[in-house]
N, C-alpha and C positions, 0 to 999 in steps of 0.2 A: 478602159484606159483613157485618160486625159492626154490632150493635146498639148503640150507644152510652150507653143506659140500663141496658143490661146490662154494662156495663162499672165505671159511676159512678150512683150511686146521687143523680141529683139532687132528687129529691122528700123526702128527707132531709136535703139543704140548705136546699131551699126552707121545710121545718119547724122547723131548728134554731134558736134563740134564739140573739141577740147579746148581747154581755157585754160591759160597762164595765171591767171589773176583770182586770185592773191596768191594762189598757187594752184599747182595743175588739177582739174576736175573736170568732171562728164555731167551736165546735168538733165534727165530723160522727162519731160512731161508726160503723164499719161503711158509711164510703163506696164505697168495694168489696164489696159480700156477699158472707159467707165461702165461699162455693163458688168464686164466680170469684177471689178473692182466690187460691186454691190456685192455680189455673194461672197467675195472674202470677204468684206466689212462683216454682213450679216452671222460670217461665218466665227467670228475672235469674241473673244470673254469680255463682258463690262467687269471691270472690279477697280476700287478707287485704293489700290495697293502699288505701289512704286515698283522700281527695280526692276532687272532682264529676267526672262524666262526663258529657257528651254526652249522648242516646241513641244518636246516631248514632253514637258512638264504642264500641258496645255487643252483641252478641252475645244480641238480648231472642228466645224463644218468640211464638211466633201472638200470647195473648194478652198479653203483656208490650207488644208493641210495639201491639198495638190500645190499650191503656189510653194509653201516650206521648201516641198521635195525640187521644186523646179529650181530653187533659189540657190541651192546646194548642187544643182546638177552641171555636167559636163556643157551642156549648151551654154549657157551664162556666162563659165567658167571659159569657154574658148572664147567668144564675144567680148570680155572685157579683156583678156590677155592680146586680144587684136585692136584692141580698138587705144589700148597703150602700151602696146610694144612693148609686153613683159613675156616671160616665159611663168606659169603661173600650173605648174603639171605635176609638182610634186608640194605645190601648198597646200596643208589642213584647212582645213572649213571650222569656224565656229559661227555658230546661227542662234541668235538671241530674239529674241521678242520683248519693247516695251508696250505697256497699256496704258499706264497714266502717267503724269509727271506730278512733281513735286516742287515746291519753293526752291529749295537747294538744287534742281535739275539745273542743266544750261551753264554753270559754268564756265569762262575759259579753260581748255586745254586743249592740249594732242593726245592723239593715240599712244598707246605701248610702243615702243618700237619692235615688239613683236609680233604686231600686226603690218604685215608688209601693206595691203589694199583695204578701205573702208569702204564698205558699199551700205546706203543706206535707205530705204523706200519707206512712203510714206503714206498712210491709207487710210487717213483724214477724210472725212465729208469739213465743206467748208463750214466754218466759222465766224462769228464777228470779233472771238478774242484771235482770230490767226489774222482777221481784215485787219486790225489793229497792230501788231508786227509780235502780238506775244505769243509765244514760242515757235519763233519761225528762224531756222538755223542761218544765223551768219557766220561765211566764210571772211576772217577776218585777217589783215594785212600784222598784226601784232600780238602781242600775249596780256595790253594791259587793256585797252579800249575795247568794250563791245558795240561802240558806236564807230568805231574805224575796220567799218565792213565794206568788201566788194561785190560782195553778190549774198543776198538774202532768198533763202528758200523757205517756201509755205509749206508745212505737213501738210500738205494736201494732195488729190489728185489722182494717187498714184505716183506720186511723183519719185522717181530716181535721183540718186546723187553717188559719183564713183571718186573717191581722189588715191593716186599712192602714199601713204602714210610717211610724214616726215618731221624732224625738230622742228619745221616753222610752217606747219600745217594747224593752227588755229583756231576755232571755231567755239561756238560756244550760242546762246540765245536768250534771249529776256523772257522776265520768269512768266510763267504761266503754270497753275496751277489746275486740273483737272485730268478725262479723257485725251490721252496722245498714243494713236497703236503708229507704233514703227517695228519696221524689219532691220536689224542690225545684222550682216555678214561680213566678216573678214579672212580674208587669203594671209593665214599668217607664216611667220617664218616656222625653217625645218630644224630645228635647234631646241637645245635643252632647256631655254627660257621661254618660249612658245609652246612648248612639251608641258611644262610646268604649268603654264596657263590650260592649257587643253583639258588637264586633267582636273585640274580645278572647274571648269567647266561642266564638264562628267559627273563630276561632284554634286553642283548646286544644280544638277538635271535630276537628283537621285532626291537628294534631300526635298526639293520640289513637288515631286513625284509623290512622296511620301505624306506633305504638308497635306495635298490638295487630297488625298486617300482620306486621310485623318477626318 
C-alpha cells in the first residue's frame, strides 16, 4: 500500500494562500517533493505526440500511477473543497495527462464551463526553454494579451496550481515546442453538459487504449 501523503504534499496546500489576482487561485510549490517527484518523472512515457491522455490509456511506473490514484482520491478532494470554500462531494473527476506540447498548445482561453475547479500539476525537471518564460502558464488579467499576465507559473517542480473555473478565468502561455508532462483534474459540474463531456472522456480513454495495443 502507498502512503498517500507521501505522494501529495497536502499540508502545503492546506498552508498556501489564495489569490485574487487575476483571479482567484492556489498556487503549491513542491506538491510532489522532489525525491518522489523523480520516480513519477522516471515513471511517464517520452513520446513527441501532443494531446491529453487518459491514465488509463498510459504505460505509468509504481509511482506514476500511485500519484494518478491519489490525484483522483478523496483526500485532495476534501483539501481543496476546504481550502475554497466549495462543497465539491458529488463532482465527477476527469483526469487527463499531457506529455508533449505543440506550436498550437497555449492559447488564450478558459475552461468549459463544465468544469467547475481546474487543478493543474506540473512534473517538469527544470529547463533553459522554461528559464526563458516558454511554456510557462500565465494567469492573465484579459482574453486578448498574453503579455498582460499576473502571475506566471513554471511546469516545474512539482508544482500545483488550483483556480474555480470561470468566464474571465484566462490563461494561456508562449509557445514552446517539445517534452511538457502535466496532470490535468477537474471537479466538473453534475449536469447533462458535463455528462456529455465525461463520456467523451471514456471515449478517447478506450480508443487510446486501443491505439497504444495496435
Amino acid at each position: 500500500m502507498h502512503n498517500a501523503p507521501a505522494i501529495l504534499d497536502l499540508a502545503a496546500l492546506a498552508a498556501a494562500p489564495v489569490s485574487d489576482q487575476p483571479f482567484r487561485h492556489v498556487v503549491v510549490p513542491e506538491f510532489i517533493p522532489s525525491a518522489t517527484l523523480a520516480r513519477v518523472y522516471d515513471g511517464l512515457p517520452r513520446m513527441a505526440r501532443g494531446g491529453s491522455f487518459p491514465p488509463d490509456a498510459l504505460r505509468l511506473g509504481d509511482a506514476a500511477r500511485a500519484m494518478m490514484q491519489d490525484m483522483e482520491g478523496p483526500a485532495l478532494r476534501d483539501a481543496i473543497a476546504a481550502k475554497l470554500g466549495l462543497n465539491l462531494d458529488d463532482a465527477p473527476t476527469m483526469l487527463t495527462v499531457r506529455l508533449y506540447c505543440r506550436e498550437k498548445d497555449g492559447q488564450i482561453h478558459t475552461d468549459s464551463d463544465a468544469k467547475r475547479v481546474t487543478v493543474l500539476l506540473y512534473l517538469n525537471p527544470e529547463q533553459p526553454a522554461f528559464t526563458q518564460q516558454e511554456g510557462c502558464l500565465r494567469l492573465l488579467r484579459g482574453p486578448t494579451d498574453l503579455e498582460d499576465y499576473a502571475v506566471e507559473i513554471s511546469p516545474t517542480r512539482g508544482t500545483l496550481l488550483i483556480f474555480p473555473n470561470g468566464p474571465g478565468t484566462w490563461h494561456g502561455h508562449r509557445t514552446y515546442v517539445g517534452p511538457r508532462h502535466s496532470v490535468l483534474l477537474n471537479y466538473v459540474t453534475n449536469d447533462s453538459k458535463a455528462r456529455a463531456e465525461l463520456r467523451r472522456h471514456k471515449l478517447s480513454a478506450l480508443v487510446k487504449r486501443l491505439s497504444f495495443a495496435a
